[in-house]
C-alpha positions in Angstrom: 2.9 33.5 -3.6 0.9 31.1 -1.6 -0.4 29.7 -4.6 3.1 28.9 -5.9 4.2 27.2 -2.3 0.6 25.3 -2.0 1.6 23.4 -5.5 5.1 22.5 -4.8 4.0 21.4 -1.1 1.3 19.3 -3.6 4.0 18.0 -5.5 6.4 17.4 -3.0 3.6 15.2 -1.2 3.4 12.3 -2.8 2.6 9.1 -0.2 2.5 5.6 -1.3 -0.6 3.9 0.4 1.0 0.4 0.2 4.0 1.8 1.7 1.6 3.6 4.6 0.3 -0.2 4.9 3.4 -1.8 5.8 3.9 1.0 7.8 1.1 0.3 10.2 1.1 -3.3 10.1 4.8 -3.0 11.5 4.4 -0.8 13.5 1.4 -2.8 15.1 3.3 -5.4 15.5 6.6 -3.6 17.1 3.1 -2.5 19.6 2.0 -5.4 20.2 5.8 -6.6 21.4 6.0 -3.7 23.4 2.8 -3.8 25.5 3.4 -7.9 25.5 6.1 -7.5 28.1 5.8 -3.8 29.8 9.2 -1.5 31.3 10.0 1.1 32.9 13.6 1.7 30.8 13.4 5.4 28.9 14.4 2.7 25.5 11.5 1.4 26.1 9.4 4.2 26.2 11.0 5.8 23.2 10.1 2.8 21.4 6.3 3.0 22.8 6.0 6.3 21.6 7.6 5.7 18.2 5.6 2.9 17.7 2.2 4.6 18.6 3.0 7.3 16.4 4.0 5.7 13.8 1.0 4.3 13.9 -1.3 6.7 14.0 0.3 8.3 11.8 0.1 5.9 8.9 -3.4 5.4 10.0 -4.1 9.5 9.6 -2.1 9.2 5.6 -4.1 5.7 4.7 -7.4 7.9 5.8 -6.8 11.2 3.8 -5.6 9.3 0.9 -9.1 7.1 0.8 -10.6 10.5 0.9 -9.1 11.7 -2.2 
């Protein structure tokens, strides 16, 4: 059974490193407006946080698919 769900999670999983890319450049840049000119509005902490993880995320993807 866990053989059968590892290989359609595997097939299911199927990230595009340029996509990741443009991911993290944007997302560096939406950053890098953010912490530019700093708030205290709850938007503009949601869009920190989206923005850092995001980030990090695409980062994390770019990393394991180098790996592969």
């Amino acid at each position: 059974m866990s053989r059968t769900v590892r290989k359609v999670l595997a097939e299911a999983y199927d990230p595009d490193p340029q996509a990741m890319v443009i991911v993290a450049m944007g997302s560096s840049f939406l950053l890098f407006s953010l912490l530019s000119n700093p708030s205290s509005n709850p938007s503009y902490l949601f869009g920190l946080v989206v923005a850092v993880l995001s980030l990090v995320v695409s980062v994390v993807v770019l990393a394991v698919e180098t790996r592969r």
